[in-house]
C-alpha positions in Angstrom: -7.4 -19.9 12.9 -9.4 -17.5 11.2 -10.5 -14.5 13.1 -14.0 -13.2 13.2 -15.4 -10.3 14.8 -19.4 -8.9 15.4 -21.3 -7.1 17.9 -24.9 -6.4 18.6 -26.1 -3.1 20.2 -28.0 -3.2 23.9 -30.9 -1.1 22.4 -33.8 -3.5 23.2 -34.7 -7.6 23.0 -32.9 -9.2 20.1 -35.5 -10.5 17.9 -36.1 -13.4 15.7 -34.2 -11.7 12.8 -31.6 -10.9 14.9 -31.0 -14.4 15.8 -32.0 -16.3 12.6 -30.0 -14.0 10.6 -26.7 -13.5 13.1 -26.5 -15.2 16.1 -27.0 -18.8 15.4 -24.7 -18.1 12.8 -22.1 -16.7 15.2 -22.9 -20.3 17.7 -21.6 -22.2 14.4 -18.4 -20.0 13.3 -17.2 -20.6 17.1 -16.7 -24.0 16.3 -14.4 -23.4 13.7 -12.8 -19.8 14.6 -11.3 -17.4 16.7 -14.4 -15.3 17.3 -14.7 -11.8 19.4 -18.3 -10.8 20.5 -18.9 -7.4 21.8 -22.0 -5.4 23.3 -21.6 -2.4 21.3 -22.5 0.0 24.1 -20.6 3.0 23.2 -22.4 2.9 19.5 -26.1 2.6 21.5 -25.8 6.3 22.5 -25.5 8.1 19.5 -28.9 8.2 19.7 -30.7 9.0 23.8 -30.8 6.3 26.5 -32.0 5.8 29.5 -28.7 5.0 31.4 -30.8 2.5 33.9 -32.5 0.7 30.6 -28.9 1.2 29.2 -27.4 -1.1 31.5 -30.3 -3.3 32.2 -30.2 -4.2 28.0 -26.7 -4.6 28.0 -26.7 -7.4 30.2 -29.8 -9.1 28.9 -27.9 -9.1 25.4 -25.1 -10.5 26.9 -27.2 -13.2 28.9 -29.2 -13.7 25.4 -25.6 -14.6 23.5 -24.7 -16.8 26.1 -28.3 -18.2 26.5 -28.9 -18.8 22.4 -25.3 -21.2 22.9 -21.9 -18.8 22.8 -19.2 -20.6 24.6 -17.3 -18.1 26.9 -14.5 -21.0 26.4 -14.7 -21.2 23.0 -15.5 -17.5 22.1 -14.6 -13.9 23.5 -17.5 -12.0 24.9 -18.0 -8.8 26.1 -18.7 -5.2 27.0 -17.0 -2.9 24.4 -16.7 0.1 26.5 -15.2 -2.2 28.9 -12.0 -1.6 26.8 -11.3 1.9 25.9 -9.0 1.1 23.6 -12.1 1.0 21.0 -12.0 4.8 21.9 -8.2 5.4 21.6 -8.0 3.8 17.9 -11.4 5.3 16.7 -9.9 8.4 17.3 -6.7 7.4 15.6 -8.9 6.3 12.2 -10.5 9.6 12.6 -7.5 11.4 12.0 -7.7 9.2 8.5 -11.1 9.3 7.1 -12.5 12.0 5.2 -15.8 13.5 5.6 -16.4 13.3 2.5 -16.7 9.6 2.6 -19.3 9.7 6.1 -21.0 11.7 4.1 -21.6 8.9 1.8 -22.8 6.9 4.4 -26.6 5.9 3.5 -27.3 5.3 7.4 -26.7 8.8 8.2 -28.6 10.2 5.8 -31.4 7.8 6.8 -31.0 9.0 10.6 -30.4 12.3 10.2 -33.0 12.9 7.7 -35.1 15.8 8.4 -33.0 17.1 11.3 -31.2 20.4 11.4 -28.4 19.0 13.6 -27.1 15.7 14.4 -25.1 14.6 17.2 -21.5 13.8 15.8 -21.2 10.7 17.0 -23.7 9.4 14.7 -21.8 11.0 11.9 -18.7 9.3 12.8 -20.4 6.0 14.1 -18.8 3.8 11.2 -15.3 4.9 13.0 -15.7 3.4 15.5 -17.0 0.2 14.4 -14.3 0.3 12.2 -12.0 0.5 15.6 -14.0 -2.6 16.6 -13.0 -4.3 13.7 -9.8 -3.6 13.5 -8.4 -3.7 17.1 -9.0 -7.8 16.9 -6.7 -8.2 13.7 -10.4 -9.4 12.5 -10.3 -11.8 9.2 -13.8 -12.0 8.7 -17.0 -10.0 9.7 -20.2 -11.1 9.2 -22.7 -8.3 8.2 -25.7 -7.6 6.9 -26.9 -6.0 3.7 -27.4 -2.8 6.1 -23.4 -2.7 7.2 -21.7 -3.8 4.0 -21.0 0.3 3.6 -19.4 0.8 6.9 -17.4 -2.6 6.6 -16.5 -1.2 2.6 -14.9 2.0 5.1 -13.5 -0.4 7.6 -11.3 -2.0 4.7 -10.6 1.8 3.0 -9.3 2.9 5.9 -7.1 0.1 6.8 -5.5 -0.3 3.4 -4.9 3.6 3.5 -2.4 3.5 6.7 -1.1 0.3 5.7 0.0 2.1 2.4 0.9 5.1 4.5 2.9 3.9 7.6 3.6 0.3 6.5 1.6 -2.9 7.5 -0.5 -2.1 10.5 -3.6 -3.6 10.6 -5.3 -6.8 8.8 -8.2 -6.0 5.9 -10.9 -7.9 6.8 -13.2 -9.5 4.6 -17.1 -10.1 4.8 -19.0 -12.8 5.6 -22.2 -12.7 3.7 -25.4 -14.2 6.1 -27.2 -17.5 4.8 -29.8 -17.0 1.6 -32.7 -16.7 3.1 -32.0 -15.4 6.7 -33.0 -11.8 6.4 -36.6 -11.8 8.4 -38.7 -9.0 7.5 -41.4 -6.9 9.5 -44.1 -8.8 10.5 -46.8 -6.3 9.7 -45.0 -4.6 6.2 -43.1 -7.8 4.9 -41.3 -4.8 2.6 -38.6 -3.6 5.7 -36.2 -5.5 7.4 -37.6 -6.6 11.3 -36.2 -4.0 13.4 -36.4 -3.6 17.3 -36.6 0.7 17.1 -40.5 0.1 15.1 -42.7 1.5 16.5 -45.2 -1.2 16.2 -44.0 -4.0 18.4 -46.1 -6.5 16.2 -43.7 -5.6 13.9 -41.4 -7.9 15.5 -41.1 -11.2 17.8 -38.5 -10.6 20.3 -36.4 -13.6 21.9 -37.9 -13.1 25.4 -41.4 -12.7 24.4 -44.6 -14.5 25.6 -46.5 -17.5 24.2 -49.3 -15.0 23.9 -47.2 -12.0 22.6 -46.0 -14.3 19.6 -49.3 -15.8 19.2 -51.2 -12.3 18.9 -47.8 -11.5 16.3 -48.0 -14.2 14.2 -51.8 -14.3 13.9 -51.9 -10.4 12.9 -49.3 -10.7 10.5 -49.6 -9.4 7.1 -50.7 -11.8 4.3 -52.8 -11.4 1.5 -56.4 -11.6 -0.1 -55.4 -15.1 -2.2 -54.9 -17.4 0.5 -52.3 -19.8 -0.8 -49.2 -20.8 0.7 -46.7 -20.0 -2.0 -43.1 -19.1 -1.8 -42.9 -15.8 -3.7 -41.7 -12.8 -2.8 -42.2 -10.8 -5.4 -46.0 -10.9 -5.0 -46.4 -12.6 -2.0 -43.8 -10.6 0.7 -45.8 -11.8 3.8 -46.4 -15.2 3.3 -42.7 -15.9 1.6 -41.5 -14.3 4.9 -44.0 -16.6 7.3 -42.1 -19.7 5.1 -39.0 -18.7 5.6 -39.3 -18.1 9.2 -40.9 -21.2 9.2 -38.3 -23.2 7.6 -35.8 -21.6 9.7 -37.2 -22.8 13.0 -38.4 -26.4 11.8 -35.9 -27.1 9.1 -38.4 -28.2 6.8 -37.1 -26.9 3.3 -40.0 -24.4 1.9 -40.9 -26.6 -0.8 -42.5 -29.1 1.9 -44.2 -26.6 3.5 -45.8 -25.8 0.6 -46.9 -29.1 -0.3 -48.0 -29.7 3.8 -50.6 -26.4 3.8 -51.7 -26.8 -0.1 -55.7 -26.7 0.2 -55.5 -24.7 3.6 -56.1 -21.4 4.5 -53.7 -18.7 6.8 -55.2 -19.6 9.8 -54.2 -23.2 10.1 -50.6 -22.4 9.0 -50.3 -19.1 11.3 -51.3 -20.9 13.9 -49.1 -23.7 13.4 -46.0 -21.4 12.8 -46.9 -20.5 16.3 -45.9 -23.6 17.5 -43.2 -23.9 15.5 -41.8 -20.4 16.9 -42.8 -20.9 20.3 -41.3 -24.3 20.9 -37.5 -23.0 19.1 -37.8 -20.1 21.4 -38.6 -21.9 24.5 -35.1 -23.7 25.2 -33.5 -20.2 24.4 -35.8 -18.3 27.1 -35.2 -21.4 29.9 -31.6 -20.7 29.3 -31.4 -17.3 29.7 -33.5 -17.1 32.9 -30.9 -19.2 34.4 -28.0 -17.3 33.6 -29.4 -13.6 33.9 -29.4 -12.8 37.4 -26.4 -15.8 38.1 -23.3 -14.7 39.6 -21.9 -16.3 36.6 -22.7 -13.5 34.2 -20.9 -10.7 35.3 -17.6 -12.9 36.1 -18.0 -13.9 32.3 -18.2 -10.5 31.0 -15.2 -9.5 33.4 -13.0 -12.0 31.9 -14.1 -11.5 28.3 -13.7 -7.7 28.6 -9.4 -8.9 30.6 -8.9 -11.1 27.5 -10.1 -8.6 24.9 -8.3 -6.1 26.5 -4.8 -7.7 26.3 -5.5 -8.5 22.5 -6.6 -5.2 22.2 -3.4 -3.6 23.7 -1.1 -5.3 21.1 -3.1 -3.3 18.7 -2.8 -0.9 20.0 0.8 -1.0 20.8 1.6 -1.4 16.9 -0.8 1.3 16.3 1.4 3.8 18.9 4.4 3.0 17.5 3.6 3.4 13.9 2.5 6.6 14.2 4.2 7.7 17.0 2.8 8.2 19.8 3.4 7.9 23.3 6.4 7.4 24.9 9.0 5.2 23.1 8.8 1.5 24.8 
């Protein structure tokens, strides 16, 4: 089977976008692949943490993938700095990527903009996801439109010691996400959702309230026309309320349109409500049953033994292609 590879950083609650646009995608490739699904840990402190909210948000992501319906039986999840061989082969790629091309990197510049200094881990961030990706033998990686640069490096740099020491490591491909699935702020329908805005009605999180969503949702920017029209172009706000709509329901947009045609954005906000509370709801039940379980942690142990072996036959070929080590 095809292998696929993704992780999701511990830096606060996954929100809607998070899960329309990856995760539920991720529950459906399990079915049909060899997937690998990592807490990116060691890429959450490039930028300060908390080591107590740290460790707390690691394991409500984890509980979250399992909770939103990733098989521990049909899928590998886990800790990444559980397995330090993401460490030992990010320095290896290090050794083979030019600064020239993390200087390209458009999320640098975007982070780093308007600071003297940097840390250098967030210069040299896209080496070690490019470890991540490449320590599984990973075939496909679904990204979005934000990581398609860093995966572009991922494939540079693994075609560069393939040419140089001979075939060591598989180029993966991407996997675009569905038409349709990237979720915008709630309150500027211009930027992607994000969970580091500052405005938390920017966002709906996974694990938020009835009342949290409802005060979201009802807040959210529209416009002065009041017509329910897919158009995002000139409508951003209301073509992102459908679509978030549509993905919850499963009502193609088109129907939506015709149901609200005549009504105003109050009767459809407040029936997107609904719509959002009642697809969250299963999602929150499960994960309050398996957060504080006993079951959790002995899932992330065994996902973090079974990565670990895969990873060590990496790593192996790595060693011995450029020698290192002793000779086994």
């Amino acid at each position: 089977m095809k292998k696929v590879f993704s992780g999701v950083q511990p830096t606060g609650n996954i929100h809607i976008g998070n899960y329309l646009g990856a995760l539920r995608q991720f529950v459906e490739l399990q079915e049909e692949m060899e997937c690998t699904y990592c807490i990116v840990d060691m890429h959450s402190i490039t930028v300060p943490q908390d080591p107590k909210e740290l460790r707390r948000n690691i394991l409500d992501v984890a509980a979250l993938y399992l909770a939103v319906g990733l098989d521990p039986e049909k899928s590998i999840v886990f800790i990444q700095s559980d397995v330090p061989a993401h460490a030992e082969l990010a320095w290896v790629l290090m050794c083979n990527t030019y600064t020239g091309e993390l200087n390209r990197m458009t999320q640098f510049k975007e982070k780093s903009r308007e600071k003297e200094s940097a840390p250098a881990g967030l210069f040299t961030y896209p080496v070690l996801m490019a470890a991540d990706i490449l320590l599984y033998d990973s075939d496909i990686v679904p990204v979005g439109h934000d990581q398609k640069q860093h995966l572009e490096l991922t494939r540079d740099i693994a075609i560069r010691i393939n040419n140089k020491y001979g075939k060591t490591f598989v180029v993966p491909e991407e996997r675009n996400m569905e038409v349709g699935a990237r979720i915008m702020a709630l309150d500027d329908p211009t930027s992607k959702m994000s969970k580091s805005a500052e405005n938390a009605h920017s966002r709906i999180s996974l694990l938020d309230t009835p009342d949290k969503i409802k005060k979201t949702i009802m807040k959210s920017t529209t416009d002065s026309d009041g017509i329910i029209r897919f158009d995002i172009e000139k409508k951003p706000g209301v073509s992102n309320l459908l679509s978030i709509y549509s993905a919850f329901s499963g009502m193609k947009i088109k129907d939506i349109e015709k149901k609200y045609e005549g009504c105003g954005y109050g009767a459809f906000k407040n029936d997107l409500v609904a719509v959002t509370c009642d697809a969250i709801a299963p999602i929150q039940k499960n994960f309050n049953e398996i957060r504080h379980s006993s079951e959790l942690p002995e899932i992330l142990q065994k996902g973090s033994e079974k990565a670990a072996s895969r990873a060590e036959i990496t790593m192996k070929r790595v060693r011995e292609k450029f020698g290192l080590g002793m000779a086994r």
